[in-house]
N, C-alpha and C positions, 0 to 999 in steps of 0.2 A: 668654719671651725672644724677641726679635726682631729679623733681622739690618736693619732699618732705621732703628736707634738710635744718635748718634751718640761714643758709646762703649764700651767691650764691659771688662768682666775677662778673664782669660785664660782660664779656665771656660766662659765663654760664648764665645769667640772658636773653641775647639775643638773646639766639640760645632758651632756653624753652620758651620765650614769642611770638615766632613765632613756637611752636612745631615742634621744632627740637631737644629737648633736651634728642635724641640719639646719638649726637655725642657728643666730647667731646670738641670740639675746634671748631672755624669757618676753618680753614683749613685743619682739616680733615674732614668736611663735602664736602668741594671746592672740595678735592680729592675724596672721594669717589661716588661725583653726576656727576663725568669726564668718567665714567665707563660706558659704553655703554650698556654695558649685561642686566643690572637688571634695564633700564629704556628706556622709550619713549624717542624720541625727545621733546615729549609735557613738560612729566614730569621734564625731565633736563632742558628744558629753566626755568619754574617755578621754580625747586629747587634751580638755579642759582641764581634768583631773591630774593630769600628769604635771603639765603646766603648773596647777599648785602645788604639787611634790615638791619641780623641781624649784619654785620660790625658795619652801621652807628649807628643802635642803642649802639652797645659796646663802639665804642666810645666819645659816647655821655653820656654815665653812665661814662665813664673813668673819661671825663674832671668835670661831677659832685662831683666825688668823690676826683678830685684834687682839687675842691672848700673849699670843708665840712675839708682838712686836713690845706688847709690855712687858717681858719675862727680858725679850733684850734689850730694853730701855731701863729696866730697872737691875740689870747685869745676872740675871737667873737663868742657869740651863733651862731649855726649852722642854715645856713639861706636855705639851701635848704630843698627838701621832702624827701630827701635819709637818712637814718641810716644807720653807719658802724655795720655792725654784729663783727667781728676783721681784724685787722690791719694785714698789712706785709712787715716786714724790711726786705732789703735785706742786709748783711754784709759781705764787702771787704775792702783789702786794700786802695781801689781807692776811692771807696763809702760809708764809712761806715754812720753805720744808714739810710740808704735811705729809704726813706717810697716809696712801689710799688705799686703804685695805682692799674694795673692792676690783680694784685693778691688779692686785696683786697677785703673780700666781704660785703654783702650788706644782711640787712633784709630783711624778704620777707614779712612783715607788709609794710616796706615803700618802694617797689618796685612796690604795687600794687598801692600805695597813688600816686606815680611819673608818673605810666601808664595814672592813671584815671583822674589828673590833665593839660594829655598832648591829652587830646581823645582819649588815647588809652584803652577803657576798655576790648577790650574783651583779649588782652594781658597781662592785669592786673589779670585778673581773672587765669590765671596760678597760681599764688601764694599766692590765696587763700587758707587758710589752709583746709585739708579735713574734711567732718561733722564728730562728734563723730560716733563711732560704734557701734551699739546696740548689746549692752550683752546679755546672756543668764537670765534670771531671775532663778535663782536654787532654790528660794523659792516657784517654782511652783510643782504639784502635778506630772505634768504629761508632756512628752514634744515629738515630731517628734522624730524619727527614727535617723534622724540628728543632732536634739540637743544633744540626748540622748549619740552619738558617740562621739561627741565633747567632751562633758561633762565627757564622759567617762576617753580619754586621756587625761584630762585636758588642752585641747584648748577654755576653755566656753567661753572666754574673746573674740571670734570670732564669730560673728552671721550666717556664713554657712563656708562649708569646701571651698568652691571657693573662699569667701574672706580670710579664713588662707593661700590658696594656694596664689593669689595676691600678701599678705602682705610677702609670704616666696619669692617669686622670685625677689619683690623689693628688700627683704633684700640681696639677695644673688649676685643682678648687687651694690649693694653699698656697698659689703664687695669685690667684684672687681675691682672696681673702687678707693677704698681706697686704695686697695694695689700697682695699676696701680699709683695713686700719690705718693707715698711712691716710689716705684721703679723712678720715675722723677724725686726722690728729692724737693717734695713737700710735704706739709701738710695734711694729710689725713681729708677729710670730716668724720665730726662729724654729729652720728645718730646712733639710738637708736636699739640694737639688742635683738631679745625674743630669747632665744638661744633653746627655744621649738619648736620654727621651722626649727631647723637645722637637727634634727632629722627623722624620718619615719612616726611621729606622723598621720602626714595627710591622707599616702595612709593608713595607719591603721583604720584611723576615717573612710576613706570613706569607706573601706573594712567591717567594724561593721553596717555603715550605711547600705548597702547594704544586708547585712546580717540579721537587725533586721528586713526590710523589709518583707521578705519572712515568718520571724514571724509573722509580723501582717497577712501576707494574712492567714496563717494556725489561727491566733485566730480569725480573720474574720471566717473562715470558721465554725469554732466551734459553735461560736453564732448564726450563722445559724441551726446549727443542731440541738443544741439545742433549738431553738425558732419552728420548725414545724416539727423534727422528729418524735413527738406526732401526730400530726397531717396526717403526710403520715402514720403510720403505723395504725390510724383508720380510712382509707380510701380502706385499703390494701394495698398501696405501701411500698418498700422496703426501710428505710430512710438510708439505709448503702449506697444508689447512693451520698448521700450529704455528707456524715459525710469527715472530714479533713483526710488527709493522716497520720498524727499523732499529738502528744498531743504538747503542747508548754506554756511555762512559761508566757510568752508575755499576761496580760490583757487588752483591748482595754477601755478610758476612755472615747472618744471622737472622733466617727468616722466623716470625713468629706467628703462630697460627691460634684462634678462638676455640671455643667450645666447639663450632662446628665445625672445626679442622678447617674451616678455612682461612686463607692467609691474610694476617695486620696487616697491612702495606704500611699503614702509620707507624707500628711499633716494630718495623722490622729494621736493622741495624744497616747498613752502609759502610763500606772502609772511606776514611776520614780523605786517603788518597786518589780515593776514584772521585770523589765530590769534588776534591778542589781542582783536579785533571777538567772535569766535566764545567768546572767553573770558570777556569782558565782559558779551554777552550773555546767558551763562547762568551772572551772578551769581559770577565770578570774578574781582574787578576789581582785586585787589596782581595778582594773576599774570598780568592783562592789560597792566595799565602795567610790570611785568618785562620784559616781551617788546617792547613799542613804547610808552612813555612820554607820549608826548600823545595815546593812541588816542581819550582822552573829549572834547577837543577837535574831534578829526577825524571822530567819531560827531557830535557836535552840526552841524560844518558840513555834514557830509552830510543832516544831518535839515533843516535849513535849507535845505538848495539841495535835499531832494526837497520841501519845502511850496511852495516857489516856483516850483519843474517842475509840479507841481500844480496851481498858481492859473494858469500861465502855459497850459496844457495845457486847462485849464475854458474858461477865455477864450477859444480859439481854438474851443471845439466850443461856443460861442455857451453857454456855463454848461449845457449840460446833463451828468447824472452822472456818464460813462463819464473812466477815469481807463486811464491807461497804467501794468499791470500788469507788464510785462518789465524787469526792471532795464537801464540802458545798455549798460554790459557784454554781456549778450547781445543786444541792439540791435543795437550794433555787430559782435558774431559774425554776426546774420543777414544784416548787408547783406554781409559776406564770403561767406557761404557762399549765397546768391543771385546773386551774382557768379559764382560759382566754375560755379554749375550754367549760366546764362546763356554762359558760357564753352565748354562742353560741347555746349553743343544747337546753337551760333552760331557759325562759325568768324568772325564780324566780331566778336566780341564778346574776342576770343583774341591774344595778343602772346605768342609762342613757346609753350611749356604753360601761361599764366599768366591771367586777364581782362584784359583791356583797360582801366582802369578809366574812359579818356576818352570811350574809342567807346558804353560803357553808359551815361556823362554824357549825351553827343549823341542818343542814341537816348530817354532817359527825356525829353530835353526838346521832340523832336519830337513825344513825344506829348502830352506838356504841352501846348503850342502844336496838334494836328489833335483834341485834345478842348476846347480854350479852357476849361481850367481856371484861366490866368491872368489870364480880363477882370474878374474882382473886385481892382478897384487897392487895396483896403483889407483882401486876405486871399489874399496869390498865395501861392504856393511857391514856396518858396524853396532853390533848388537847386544854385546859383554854385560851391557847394564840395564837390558829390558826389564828383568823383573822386579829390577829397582823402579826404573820409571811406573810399570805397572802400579806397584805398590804404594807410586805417591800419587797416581793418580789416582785410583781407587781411595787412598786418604782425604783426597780435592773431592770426592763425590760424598763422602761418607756422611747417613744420613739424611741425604737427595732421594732416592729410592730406595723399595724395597726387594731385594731378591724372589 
């Protein structure tokens, strides 16, 4: 039995409004609280008493609801607070058409009206319906570790895996209990099945979640190394004590940090794009397009404009082998974090705590110009937009470090 069914007998209304609505009956609670082993003295007196609560009270919904079938028997608006959810005839030779009150059940709208009208609210409040669940918003850029998993298997419609887990084991004592009425020669309880949770889905989520985690800590580590392995190696230290044990797909959009400043890896955000790339790539490609839908497009054009950075990149170093190994991305982290230290050494280089990013223009092109490395008219440098670049990279850091 379970108080999130949208109609209860008076049996079942009784025993969950005194939370007991683990048993299935009041006399198999009587039987079961007779048992010595698995309780106190203390507690079997009390469960006894409860036990007689919930009689009276069942009986007392009973004769209500033999009220509500005479008012419609005898064609009078229904004058009590109880609503029938449905009826139950019994049919025999001896009795036919009997209406059974005791099988009958009851809204759980006006079961809570019945409680609260009799002082009983905090009984009532059993069958309160539960708040909505917060969704995932999938029109967000970026999401935990967790959502990301969810989202993956297609469980978004749950706001963590412990409330899919919850809503699966409710599901699976009320696809029990229906069958347990059915074998009685009863009416099976009507209620609502996600048949996604029948499945493996969950320990999968959590298996991905657990999984992406250890990602983030490796892209954590990354941005660290790139934000002061600059830094240690003009110090003379060796910045390969920091660098990550290896590369990962995983971008970080939104790191979140605790009281003690150190970093959530759990609550820290991910681009929704680096997930399903990182998913993709290793052969998980339904739960990459789950998460970002044209990712195998956006793989191809990336694979496209890196052959073409390639030939373009050959060309310039006159076809010989050497290829540009750093992704953009951290490109454009170093000319921030090149700046940033350029900033530090040079107070011209500096506009309040921040680089300059015009005056390092002015200055990389003075040298341009006192080395003439732009008298080849058919292979100058090309620099007109540096302190644009500067300036976006400097935006890609911002907040990463402190001046």
């Amino acid at each position: 039995m379970n108080k999130y069914k949208k109609g209860f007998t008076s049996e079942e209304a009784a025993l969950i409004s005194l939370g007991l609505g683990h048993f299935t009956c009041t006399a198999q609670a009587h039987s079961s609280t007779t048992n010595e082993q698995f309780r106190t003295q203390k507690d079997h007196s009390s469960t006894f008493n409860l036990i007689d609560e919930a009689g009276q009270i069942r009986d007392a919904l009973i004769e209500e609801v033999m009220r509500i079938y005479e008012y419609i028997h005898e064609g009078k608006p229904n004058q009590t607070d109880l609503e029938i959810y449905s009826e139950s005839w019994d049919y025999s030779d001896e009795f036919p058409d009997s209406f059974n009150a005791e099988k009958t059940k009851l809204t759980r709208a006006s079961l809570v009206k019945w409680f609260n009208n009799i002082g009983e609210h905090e009984k009532g409040e059993w069958f309160l319906p539960e708040k909505p669940i917060s969704k995932i918003n999938l029109f967000k850029s970026s999401f935990t570790a967790e959502h990301s998993a969810l989202i993956a298997v297609g469980l978004h419609k749950y706001h963590s895996i412990d409330n899919a887990e919850d809503i699966a084991n409710n599901q699976e004592y009320e696809i029990s209990h229906a069958n347990w009425q059915v074998e009685k020669g009863e009416e099976p309880s009507d209620f609502e099945v996600d048949e996604s949770l029948q499945g493996n889905l969950i320990s999968t989520a959590r298996g991905l979640a657990e999984a992406l985690v250890e990602e983030i800590k490796i892209a954590y580590q990354k941005i660290n190394f790139d934000l002061v392995s600059e830094e240690f190696a003009s110090i003379g230290k060796n910045p390969n004590v920091i660098s990550p044990s290896r590369d990962t797909e995983i971008i970080i959009d939104c790191e979140k940090y605790g009281n003690t400043k150190e970093i959530i890896y759990e609550e820290t955000l991910v681009t929704k794009e680096s997930v399903a790339s990182w998913l993709w790539k290793n052969g998980h490609t339904q739960y990459a397009v789950n998460i970002f839908p044209h990712i195998e497009s956006v793989l191809n054009d990336k694979f496209k404009d890196c052959q073409q950075s390639n030939g373009l990149i050959s060309s310039t170093l006159n076809n010989s082998k050497q290829i540009i190994r750093t992704n953009e991305n951290s490109l454009v982290n170093s000319i921030g974090i090149m700046a940033w230290l350029l900033c530090k050494k040079i107070n011209t280089f500096k506009r309040g705590d921040k680089p300059n990013a015009s005056e390092i223009k002015k200055y990389v092109e003075n040298v341009i110009n006192d080395l003439e490395l732009n008298n080849d008219e058919d292979n100058k440098i090309q620099i007109s937009n540096l302190n644009k670049d500067i300036t976006t990279a400097l935006k890609q850091l911002e907040g990463r470090f402190k001046p």
